[in-house]
C-alpha positions in Angstrom: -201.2 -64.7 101.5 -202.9 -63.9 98.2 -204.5 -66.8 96.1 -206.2 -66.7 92.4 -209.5 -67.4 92.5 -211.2 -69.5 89.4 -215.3 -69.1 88.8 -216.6 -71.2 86.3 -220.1 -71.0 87.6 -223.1 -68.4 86.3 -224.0 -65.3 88.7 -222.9 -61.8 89.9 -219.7 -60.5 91.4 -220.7 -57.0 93.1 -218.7 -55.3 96.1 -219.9 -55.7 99.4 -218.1 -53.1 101.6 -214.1 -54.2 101.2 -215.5 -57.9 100.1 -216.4 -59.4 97.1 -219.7 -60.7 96.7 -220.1 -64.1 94.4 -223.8 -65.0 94.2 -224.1 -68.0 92.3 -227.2 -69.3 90.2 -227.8 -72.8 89.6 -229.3 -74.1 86.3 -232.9 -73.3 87.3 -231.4 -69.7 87.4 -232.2 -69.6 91.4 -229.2 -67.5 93.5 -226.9 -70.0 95.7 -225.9 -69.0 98.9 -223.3 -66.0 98.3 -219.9 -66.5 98.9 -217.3 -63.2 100.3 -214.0 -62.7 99.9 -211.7 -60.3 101.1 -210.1 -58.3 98.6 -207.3 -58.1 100.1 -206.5 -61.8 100.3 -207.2 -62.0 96.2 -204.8 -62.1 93.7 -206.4 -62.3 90.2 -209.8 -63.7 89.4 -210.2 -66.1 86.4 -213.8 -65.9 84.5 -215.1 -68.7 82.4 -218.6 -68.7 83.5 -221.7 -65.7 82.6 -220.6 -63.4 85.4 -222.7 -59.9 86.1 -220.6 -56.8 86.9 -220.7 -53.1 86.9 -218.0 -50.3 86.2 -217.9 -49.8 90.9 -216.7 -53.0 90.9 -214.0 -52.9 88.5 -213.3 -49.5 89.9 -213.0 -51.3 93.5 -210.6 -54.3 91.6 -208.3 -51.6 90.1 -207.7 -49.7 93.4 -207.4 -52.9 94.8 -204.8 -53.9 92.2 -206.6 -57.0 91.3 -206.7 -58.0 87.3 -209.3 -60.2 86.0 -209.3 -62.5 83.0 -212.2 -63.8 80.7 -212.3 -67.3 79.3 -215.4 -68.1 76.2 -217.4 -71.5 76.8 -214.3 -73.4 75.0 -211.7 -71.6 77.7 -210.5 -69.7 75.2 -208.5 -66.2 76.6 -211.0 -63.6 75.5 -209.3 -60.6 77.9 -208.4 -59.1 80.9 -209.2 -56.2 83.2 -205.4 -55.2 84.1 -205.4 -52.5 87.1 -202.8 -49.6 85.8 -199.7 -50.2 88.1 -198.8 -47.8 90.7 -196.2 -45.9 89.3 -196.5 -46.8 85.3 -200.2 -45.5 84.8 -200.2 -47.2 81.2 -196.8 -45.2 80.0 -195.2 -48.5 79.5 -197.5 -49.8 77.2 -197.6 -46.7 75.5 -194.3 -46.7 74.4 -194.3 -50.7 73.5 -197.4 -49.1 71.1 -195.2 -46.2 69.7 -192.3 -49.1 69.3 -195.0 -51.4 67.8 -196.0 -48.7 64.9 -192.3 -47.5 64.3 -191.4 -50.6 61.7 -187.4 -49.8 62.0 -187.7 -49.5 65.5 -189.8 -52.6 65.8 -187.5 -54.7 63.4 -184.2 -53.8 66.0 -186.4 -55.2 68.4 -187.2 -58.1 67.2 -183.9 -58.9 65.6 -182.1 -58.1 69.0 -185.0 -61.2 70.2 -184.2 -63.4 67.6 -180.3 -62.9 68.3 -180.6 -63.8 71.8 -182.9 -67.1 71.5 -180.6 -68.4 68.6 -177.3 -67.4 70.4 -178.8 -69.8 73.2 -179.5 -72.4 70.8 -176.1 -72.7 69.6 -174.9 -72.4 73.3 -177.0 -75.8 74.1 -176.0 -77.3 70.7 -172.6 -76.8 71.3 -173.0 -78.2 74.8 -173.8 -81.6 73.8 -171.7 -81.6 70.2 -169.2 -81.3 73.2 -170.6 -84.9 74.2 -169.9 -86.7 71.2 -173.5 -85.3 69.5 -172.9 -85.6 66.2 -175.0 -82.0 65.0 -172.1 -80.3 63.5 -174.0 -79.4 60.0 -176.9 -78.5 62.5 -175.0 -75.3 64.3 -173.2 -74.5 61.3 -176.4 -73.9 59.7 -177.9 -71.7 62.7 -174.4 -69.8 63.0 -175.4 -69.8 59.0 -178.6 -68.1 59.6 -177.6 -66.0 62.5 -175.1 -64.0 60.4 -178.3 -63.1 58.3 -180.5 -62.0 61.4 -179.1 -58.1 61.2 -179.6 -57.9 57.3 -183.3 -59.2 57.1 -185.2 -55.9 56.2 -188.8 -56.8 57.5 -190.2 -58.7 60.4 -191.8 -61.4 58.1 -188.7 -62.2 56.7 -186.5 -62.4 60.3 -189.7 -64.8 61.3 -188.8 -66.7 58.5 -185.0 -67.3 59.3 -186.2 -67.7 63.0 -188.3 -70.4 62.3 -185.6 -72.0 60.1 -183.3 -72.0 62.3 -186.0 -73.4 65.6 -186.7 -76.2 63.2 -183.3 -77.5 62.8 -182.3 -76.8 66.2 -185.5 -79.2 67.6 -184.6 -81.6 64.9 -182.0 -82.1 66.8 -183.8 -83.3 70.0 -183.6 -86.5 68.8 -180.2 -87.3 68.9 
């Protein structure tokens, strides 16, 4: 079974036949005994320590199909070393680019989104208006605002309506 595999710690990661190599440093910057593991049994490998690397080994990890994600000092997300997948080889993310660029095409998209999560809004309000709730002016106001999503005209202004309407639908959390 695969697991993830967190280093927090300061050293080198380098391939050691179909292992990884981990060799540590402590704060004296002396190497720690090295630590293997077989890349077979990893999954991902989490970064928020200095780690050393070189282009073989992320060669080694992509084969492999192993991604990698970097952390900063605060464990921020910084970025990832994906592995292209087997039969995709980047084509998918290609044409979320082209869809990304295309501002019509992007707007469908993200009206289509928009439409889904508020139609599920209104399912759970409904739910519990069924339950003596009293939120009637609440999903009249996001069935209000859903009848606009198709007639917004940029993506700043369906944001706008969306977060309208997530507002009043968590306002309602409380009852």
């Amino acid at each position: 079974m695969k697991k993830t595999y967190y280093l927090f710690n300061p050293g080198r990661v380098s391939r050691k036949d179909n292992t990884l190599k981990i060799q540590g440093f402590d704060d004296d910057k002396e190497p720690l005994k090295a630590k293997y593991l077989p890349v077979e049994g990893v999954e991902s490998l989490f970064i928020f320590g200095s780690i050393d690397a070189n282009s073989a080994l992320y060669n080694f990890l992509g084969r492999k199909s192993v991604p990698v994600h970097f952390f900063d000092y605060y464990e921020h997300y910084t970025g990832s070393f994906q592995p292209k997948e087997y039969l995709l080889a980047g084509k998918f993310q290609i044409a979320q680019t082209k869809c990304f660029l295309n501002k019509k095409q992007r707007l469908y998209i993200a009206q289509k989104i928009v439409s889904g999560a508020s139609f599920n809004m209104l399912k759970n309000l409904k739910y519990y208006a069924l339950r003596d709730r009293k939120i009637a002016d609440e999903i009249e106001f996001i069935e209000s605002c859903r009848s606009q999503i198709d007639s917004t005209r940029a993506v700043d202004e369906l944001m706008g309506l969306e977060g309208n309407m997530r507002k009043v639908y968590y306002q309602t959390f409380e009852q």
